[in-house]
TIFIPA-691809 format. One record per residue (C-alpha): residue in one letter; x, y, z. Coordinates in steps of 0.5 Angstrom, whole numbers, padded with zeros to 4 digits, always signed. Layout:
% residues N
AXYZ/...
This chain:
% residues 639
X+0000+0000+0000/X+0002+0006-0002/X+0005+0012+0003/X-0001+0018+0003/X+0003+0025+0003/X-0002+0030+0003/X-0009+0029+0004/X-0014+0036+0001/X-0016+0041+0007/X-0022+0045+0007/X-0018+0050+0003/X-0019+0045-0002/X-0026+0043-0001/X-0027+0051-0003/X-0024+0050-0009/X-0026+0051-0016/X-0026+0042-0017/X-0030+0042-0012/X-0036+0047-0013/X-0037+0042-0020/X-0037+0036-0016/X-0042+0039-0012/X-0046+0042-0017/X-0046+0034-0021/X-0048+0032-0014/X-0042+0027-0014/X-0038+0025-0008/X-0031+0024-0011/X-0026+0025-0016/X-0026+0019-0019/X-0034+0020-0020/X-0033+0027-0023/X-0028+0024-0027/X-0032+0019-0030/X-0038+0024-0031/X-0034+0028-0035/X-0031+0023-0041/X-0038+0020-0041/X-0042+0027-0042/X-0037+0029-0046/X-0042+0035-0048/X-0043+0037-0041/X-0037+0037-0039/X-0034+0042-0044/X-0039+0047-0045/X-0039+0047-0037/X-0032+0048-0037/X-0033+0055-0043/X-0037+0058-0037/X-0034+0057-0031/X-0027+0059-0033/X-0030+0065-0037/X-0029+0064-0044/X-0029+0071-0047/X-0032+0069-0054/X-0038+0067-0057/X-0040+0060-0055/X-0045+0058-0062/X-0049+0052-0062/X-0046+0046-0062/X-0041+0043-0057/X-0038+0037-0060/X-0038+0035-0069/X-0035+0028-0070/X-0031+0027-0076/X-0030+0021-0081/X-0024+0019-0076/X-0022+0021-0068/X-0017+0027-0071/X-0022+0030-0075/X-0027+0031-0070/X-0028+0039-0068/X-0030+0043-0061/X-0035+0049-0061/X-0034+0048-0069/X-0039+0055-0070/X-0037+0059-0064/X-0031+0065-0065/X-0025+0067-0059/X-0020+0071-0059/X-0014+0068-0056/X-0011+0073-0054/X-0017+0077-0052/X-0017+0072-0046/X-0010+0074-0044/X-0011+0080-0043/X-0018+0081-0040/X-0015+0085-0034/X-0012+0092-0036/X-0011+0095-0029/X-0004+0097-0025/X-0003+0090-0022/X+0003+0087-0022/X+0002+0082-0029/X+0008+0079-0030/X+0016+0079-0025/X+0023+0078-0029/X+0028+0075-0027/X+0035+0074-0031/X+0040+0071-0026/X+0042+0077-0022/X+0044+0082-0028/X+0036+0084-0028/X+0029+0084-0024/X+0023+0088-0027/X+0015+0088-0027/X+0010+0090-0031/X+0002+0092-0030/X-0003+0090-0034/X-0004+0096-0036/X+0003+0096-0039/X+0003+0090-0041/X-0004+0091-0046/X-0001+0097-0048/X+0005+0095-0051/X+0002+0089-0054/X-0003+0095-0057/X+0004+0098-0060/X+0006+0092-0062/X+0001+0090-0066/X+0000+0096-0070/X+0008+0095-0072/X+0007+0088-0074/X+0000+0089-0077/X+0004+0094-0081/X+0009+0089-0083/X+0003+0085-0087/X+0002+0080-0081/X-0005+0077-0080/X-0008+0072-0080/X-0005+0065-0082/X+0002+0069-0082/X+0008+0065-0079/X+0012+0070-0073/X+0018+0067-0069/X+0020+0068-0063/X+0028+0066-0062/X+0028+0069-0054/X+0029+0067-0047/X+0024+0066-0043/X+0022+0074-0041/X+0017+0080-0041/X+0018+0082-0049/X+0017+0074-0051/X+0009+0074-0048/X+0008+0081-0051/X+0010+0079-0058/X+0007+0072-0057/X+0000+0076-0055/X+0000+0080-0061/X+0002+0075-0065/X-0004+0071-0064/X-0009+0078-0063/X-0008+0078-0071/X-0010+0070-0072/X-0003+0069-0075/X+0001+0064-0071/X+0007+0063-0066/X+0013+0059-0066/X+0019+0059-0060/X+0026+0056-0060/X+0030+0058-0054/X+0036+0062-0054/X+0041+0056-0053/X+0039+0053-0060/X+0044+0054-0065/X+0043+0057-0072/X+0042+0050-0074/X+0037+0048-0070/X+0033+0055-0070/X+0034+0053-0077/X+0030+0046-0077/X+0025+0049-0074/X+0024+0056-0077/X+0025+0054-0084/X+0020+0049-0085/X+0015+0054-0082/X+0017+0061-0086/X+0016+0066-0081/X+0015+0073-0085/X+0018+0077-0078/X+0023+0074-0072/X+0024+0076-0065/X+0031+0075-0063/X+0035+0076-0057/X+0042+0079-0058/X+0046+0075-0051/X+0043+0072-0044/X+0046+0071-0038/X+0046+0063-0036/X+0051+0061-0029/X+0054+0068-0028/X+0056+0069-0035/X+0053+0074-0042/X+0052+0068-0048/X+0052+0073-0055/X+0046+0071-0059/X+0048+0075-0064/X+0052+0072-0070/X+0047+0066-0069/X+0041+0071-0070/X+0045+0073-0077/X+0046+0066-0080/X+0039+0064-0079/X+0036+0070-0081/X+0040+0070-0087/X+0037+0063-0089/X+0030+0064-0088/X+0028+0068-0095/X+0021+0069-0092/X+0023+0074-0087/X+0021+0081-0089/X+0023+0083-0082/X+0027+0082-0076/X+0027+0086-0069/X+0031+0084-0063/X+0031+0085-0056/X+0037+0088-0052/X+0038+0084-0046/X+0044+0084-0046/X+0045+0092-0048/X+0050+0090-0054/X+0051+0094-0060/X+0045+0090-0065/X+0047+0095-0072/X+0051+0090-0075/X+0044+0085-0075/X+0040+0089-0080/X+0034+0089-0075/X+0030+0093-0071/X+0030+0094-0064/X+0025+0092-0060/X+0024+0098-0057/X+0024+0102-0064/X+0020+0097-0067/X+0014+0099-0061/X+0015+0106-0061/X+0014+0108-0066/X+0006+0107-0065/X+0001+0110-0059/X-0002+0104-0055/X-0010+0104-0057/X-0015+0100-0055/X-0015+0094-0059/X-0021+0092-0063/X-0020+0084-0062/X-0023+0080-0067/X-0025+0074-0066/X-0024+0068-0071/X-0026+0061-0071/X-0025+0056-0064/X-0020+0052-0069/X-0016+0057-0072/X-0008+0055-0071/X-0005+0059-0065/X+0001+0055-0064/X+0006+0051-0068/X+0011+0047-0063/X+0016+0042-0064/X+0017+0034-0063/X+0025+0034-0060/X+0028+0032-0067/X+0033+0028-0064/X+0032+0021-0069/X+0031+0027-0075/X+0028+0033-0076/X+0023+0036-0072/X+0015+0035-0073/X+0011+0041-0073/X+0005+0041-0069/X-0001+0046-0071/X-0005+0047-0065/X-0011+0050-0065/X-0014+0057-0061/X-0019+0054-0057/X-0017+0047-0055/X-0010+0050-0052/X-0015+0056-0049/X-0020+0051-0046/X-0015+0045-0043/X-0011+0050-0040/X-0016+0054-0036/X-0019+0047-0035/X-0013+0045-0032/X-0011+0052-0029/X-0018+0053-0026/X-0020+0046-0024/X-0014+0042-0022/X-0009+0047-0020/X-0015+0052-0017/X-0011+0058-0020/X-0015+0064-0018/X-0015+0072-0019/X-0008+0075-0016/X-0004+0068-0015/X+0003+0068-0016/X+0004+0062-0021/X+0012+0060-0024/X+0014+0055-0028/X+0022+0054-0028/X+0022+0053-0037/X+0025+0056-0043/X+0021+0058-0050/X+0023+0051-0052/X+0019+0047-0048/X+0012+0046-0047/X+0011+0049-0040/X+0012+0057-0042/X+0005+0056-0046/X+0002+0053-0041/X+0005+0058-0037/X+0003+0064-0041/X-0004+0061-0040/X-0005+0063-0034/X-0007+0070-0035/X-0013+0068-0037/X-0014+0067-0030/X-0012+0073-0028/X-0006+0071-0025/X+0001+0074-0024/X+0006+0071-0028/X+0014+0070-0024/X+0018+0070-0029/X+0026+0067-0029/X+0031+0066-0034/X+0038+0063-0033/X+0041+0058-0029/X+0037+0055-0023/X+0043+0055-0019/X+0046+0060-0019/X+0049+0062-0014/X+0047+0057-0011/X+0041+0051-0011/X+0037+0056-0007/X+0036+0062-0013/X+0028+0060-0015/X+0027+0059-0007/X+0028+0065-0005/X+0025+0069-0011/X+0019+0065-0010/X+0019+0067-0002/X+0020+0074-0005/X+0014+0074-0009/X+0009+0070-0005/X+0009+0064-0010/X+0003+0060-0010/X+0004+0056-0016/X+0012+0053-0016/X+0013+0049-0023/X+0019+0045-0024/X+0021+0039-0027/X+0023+0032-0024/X+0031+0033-0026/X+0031+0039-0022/X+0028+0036-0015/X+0034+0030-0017/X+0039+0036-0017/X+0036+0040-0011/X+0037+0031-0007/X+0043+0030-0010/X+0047+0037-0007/X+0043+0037+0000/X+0039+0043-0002/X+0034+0044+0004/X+0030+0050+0005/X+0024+0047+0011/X+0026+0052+0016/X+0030+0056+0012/X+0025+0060+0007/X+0018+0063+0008/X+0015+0059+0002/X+0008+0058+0006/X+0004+0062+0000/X+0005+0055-0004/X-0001+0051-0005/X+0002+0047-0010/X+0008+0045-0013/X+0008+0041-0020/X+0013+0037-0023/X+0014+0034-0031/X+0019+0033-0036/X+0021+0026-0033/X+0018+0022-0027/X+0018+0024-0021/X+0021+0018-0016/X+0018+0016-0010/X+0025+0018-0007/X+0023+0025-0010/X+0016+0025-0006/X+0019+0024+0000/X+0024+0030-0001/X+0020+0035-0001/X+0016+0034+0004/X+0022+0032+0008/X+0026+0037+0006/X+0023+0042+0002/X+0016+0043+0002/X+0013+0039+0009/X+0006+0041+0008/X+0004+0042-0001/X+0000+0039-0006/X+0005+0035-0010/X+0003+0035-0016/X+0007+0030-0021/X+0004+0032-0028/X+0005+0029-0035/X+0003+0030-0042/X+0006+0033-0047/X+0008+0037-0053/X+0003+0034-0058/X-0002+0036-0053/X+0001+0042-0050/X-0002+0040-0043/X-0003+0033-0039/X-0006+0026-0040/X-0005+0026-0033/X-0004+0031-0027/X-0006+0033-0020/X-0013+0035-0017/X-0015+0038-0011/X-0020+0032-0009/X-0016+0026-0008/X-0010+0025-0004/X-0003+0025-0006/X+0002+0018-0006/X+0008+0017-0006/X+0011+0015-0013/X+0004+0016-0016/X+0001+0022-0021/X-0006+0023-0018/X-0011+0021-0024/X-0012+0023-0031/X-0015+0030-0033/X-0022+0031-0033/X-0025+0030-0039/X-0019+0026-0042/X-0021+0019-0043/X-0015+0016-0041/X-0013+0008-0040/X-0008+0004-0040/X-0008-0002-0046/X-0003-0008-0046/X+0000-0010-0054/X-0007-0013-0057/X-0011-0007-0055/X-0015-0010-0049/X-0016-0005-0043/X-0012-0007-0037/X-0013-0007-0030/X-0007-0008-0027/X+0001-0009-0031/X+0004-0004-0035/X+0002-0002-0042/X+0001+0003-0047/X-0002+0010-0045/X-0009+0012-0049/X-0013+0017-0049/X-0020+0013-0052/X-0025+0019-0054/X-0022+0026-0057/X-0022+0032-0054/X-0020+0039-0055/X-0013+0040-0055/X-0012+0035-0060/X-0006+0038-0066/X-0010+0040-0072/X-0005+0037-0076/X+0003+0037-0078/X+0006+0042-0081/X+0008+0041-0089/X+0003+0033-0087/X-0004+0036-0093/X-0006+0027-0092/X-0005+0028-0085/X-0001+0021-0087/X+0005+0024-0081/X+0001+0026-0076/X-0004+0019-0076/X+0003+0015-0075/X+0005+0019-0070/X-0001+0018-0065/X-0006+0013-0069/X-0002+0007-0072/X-0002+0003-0066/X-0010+0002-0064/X-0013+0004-0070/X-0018+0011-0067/X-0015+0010-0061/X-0010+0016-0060/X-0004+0013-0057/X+0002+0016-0054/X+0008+0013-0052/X+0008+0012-0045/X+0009+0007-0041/X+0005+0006-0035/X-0001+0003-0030/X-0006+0005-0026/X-0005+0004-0018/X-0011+0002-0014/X-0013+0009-0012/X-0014+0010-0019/X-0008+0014-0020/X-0002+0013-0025/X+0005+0011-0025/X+0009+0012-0032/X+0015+0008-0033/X+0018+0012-0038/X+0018+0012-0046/X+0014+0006-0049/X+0020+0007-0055/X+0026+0007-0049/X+0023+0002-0046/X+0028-0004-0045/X+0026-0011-0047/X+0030-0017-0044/X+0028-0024-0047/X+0022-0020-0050/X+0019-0017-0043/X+0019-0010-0044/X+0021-0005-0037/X+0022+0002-0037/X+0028+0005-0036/X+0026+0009-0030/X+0025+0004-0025/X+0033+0003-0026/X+0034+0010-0025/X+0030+0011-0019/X+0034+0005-0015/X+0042+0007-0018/X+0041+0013-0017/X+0040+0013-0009/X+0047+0011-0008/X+0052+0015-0005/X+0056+0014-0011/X+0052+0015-0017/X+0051+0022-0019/X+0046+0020-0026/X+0045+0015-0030/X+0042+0012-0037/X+0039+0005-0039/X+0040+0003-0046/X+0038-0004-0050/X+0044-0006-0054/X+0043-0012-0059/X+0046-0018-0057/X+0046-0026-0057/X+0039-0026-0061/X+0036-0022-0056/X+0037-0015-0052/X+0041-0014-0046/X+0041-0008-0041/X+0047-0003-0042/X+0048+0002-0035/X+0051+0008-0036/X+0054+0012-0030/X+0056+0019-0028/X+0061+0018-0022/X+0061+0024-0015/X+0067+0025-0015/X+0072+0021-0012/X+0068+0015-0013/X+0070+0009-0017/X+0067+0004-0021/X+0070-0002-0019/X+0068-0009-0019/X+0065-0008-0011/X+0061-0002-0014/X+0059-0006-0020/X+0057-0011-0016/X+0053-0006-0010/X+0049-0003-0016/X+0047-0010-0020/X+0044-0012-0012/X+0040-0005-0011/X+0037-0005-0019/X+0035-0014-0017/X+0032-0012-0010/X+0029-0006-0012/X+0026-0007-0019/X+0027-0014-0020/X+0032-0019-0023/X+0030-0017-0031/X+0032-0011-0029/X+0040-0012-0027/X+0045-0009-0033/X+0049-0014-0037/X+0055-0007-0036/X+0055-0003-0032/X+0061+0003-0035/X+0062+0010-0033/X+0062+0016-0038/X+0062+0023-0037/X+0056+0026-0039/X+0049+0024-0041/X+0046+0027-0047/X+0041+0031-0046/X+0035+0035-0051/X+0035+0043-0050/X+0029+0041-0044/X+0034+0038-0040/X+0031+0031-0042/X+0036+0026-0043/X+0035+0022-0049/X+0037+0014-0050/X+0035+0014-0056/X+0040+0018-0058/X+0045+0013-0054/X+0042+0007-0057/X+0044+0009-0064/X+0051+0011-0062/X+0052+0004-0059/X+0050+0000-0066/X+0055+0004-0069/X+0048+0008-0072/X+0048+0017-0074/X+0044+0021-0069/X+0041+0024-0074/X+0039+0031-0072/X+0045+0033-0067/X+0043+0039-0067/X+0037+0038-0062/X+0042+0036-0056/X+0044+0042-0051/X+0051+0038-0052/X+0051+0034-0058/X+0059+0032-0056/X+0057+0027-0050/X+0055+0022-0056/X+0062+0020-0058/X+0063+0018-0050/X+0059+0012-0053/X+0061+0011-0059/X+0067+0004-0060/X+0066+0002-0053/X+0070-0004-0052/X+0066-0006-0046/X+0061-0007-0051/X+0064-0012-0056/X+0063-0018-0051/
């Protein structure tokens, strides 16, 4: 039986969640949760008016489509997008940056509506409307949030690459989607340190024909003449704020165009609507996260991962944004906390990797800081391990809603999440979203109680991608997600319930090992090696060996450890009793760097292909692409 960490409190049973169960005349999440996928209808309409959708809502919910993909939401109603972000304009504080410790500000509403004003009226003069592709190559700052804002007021679409890409990766990205203006940065900070963007932002700008303009924001102060742009100040300046006359488009009209990963080939460019993206993260903000008007909400995120547009959502619930870019420790593993306790955060937003770093250098702040403000706390990217549980409740956060998420650039949002009815358990996401028909099926598509299989989503819902970028059959897009289950969208995770109804995701089905043909996921091996003193990291690999596959261990070492036989033999004994026989490595070899996405995700894929001698496509989508050839030619691996 799993450990309960957190149970509601009566702040909880007046949340949001709440106030709908109680109207469906329910008792329990899991009820609600069930109302919700099976009156489809019902639950979305709901959810239109309690978050307060500002639009026309039309007639008809719900419209089937031949398959799964092709079915659309609110087909008849109209929104703008933007329109909901910036439905406050008064003096409040709307959004706090900080860049390291080279700059902290804050923006009113006010400021921020009236700058989104001026900068719509330039790129308006710019030809931008609706359809038009604009790109954002930019840190994770105020000047992102505005340009995104006015962007999408104007129906044209926004796309974002963060500033540690380089001109390659921008270029496989941007290139494919021929943006007519690029928002850039000239440098950002990250460890104490000024990274000039500048030559980067003039290789790729010089390569994308379709830019009619570029406009840069200085950061960093640096001289930008030679970058034939405009700044971003002259850029909005040169018009007067207005009152923005918001015209409202079509529920589906294409919003966001994001990115898969890239590492086994060029990115997919995944098309999102306005609405879906709209409608699950108010559900998501509002229902599951209880965010309300005047809450302080922070995500730990770049420009290049899903998170900053789930974040960036919250202003439609009248919330104020924390913003920081940089490194999280510098100076030291504290730096979020004490910007958190400063800003009375309410909503703290990280990743799985980063709860491990703070664990694996003994950060403790229980005592240290005044985070009470935090109700919750939520975490992704990878999952989050019972240890990881215990550690912030032990030493971090004694008394928060540890909320461990997962879903995905496809959906910009979560399959499965926390909620303010059920109790947290050590090592478990509390349950799917509501209206998010979620299940587990084994190989031949039979629903499975217990055991571990594939995760699913049964029915639609609206945050499903309108299409792929340059896909005119929709071929890419239903191999992607349909081809396993024929109308059945499934994801790629590996997972199971657990007998409270919750979820554990065992890592990605494609990184999945398979010793004998019985496929483990990789994280059940980190969670163990990586509780030992010695170990620092590791990563889990399939090699093809013997007419089968074998498991491959890769570790990085703390300092002044060695990997010697009575370590080898130490970690092979905790991985055995821990997870399980089937999960022991064949070797266990000692490596340097771990390969890892620009979101900070380690990538066994890319691992995998460097063992069988195979080239890893797309380099350029790794955040240190030079790790790799610490795998390559290992003669560990020949016998």
């Amino acid at each position: 039986m799993s450990q309960v960490k957190w149970k509601p409190s009566e702040i909880e049973f007046k949340s949001q969640m709440h106030q709908l169960m109680e109207e469906q005349g329910l008792s329990d999440f899991h009820s609600l949760w069930r109302w919700s996928v099976e009156h489809k209808e019902d639950f979305w309409s709901k959810v239109w008016d309690l978050c307060g959708v500002i639009g026309d809502k039309g007639k008809t919910v719900y419209k089937p489509g031949a398959k799964m993909q092709d079915g659309r939401f609110f087909p008849d109603s109209k929104i703008n997008f933007a329109e909901n972000l910036l439905r406050r304009r008064d003096n409040e504080i709307a959004l706090v940056f900080k860049g390291e410790d080279k700059v902290e500000r804050s923006i009113t509403y006010k400021e921020l509506y009236e700058q989104v004003s001026q900068l719509r009226q330039a790129l308006k003069a710019q030809g931008v409307g609706k359809g038009d592709r604009v790109a954002g190559y930019l840190p994770n700052m105020p000047e992102t949030i505005m340009a995104m804002l006015a962007v999408t007021s104007l129906g044209a679409i926004w796309s974002s690459a963060s500033p540690d890409f380089g001109a390659q990766g921008v270029l496989d990205r941007f290139g494919q989607i021929e943006p007519k203006v690029m928002f850039a940065v000239d440098g950002y900070y990250y460890n104490g340190k000024e990274i000039d963007c500048r030559d980067k932002v003039r290789e790729a700008a010089s390569k994308m024909p379709s830019l009619k303009k570029v406009v840069v924001v200085q950061y960093t102060k640096s001289d930008v003449s030679a970058l034939k742009a405009d700044t971003f100040d002259a850029f909005r300046s040169a018009y007067q704020p207005e009152e923005i006359k918001f015209e409202r488009f079509e529920f589906n009209l294409p919003l966001y165009i994001m990115f898969s990963s890239g590492t086994t080939g060029i990115p997919k460019c995944i098309v999102h609507g306005a609405g879906g993206v709209l409608l699950q993260l108010m559900k998501e903000h509002k229902l599951h996260c209880d965010i309300r008007k005047g809450d302080k909400v922070f995500y730990f995120t770049t420009c290049g991962w899903m998170m900053w547009n789930w974040l960036v959502a919250a202003l439609a619930s009248e919330a104020t944004l924390l913003l920081f870019d940089g490194s999280p420790f510098y100076p030291d593993g504290y730096t979020l906390f004490k910007y958190a306790e400063k800003y009375k955060c309410t909503l703290f937003g990280t990743s799985a990797k980063y709860i491990d770093s703070l664990r694996t250098t003994n950060i403790v702040t229980k005592g240290k800081y005044k985070l009470d403000s935090i109700r919750m706390m939520t975490s992704t990217g990878s999952p989050l391990s019972p240890e990881g549980f215990d550690y912030v409740y032990d030493q971090i956060l004694p008394n928060v809603h540890l909320a461990s998420i997962s879903g995905g650039t496809d959906i910009v949002s979560c399959f499965v999440l926390g909620n303010p009815l059920s109790p947290v358990y050590r090592g478990e996401i509390q349950g799917p979203g509501l209206g998010m028909d979620v299940d587990v099926f084994d190989g031949d598509g039979k629903p499975m109680k217990e055991g571990k299989g594939e995760l699913v989503c049964k029915t639609p819902f609206p945050c499903m991608p309108l299409s792929f970028w340059n896909d005119p059959q929709g071929e890419r897009y239903s191999k992607a997600y349909f081809e396993n289950f024929p109308g059945i969208w499934c994801h790629g995770d590996w997972c199971e319930w657990t007998e409270h109804g919750g979820i554990i995701i065992h890592g990605r089905s494609d990184a999945t090992l398979k010793p004998g043909g019985v496929r483990i996921g990789t994280a059940e091996i980190y969670r163990f090696v990586e509780q030992l003193p010695e170990i620092k990291e590791s990563i889990a690999v399939g090699q093809d060996w013997d007419n089968d596959v074998r498991v491959i261990l890769f570790v990085i070492l703390k300092p002044g450890a060695k990997l010697d036989e009575e370590l080898t033999k130490k970690i092979k004994k905790v991985i055995r009793e821990g997870a399980s026989p089937r999960h022991v490595p064949a070797k266990v070899i000692a490596v340097t760097d771990i390969p890892r996405t620009k979101s900070n995700k380690i990538t066994e894929l890319a691992v995998r292909e460097v063992i069988h001698g195979r080239e890893v496509k797309n380099k350029e989508a790794l955040a240190n692409p030079e790790a790799l050839k610490l795998y390559e030619n290992l003669q560990e691996l020949k016998s």
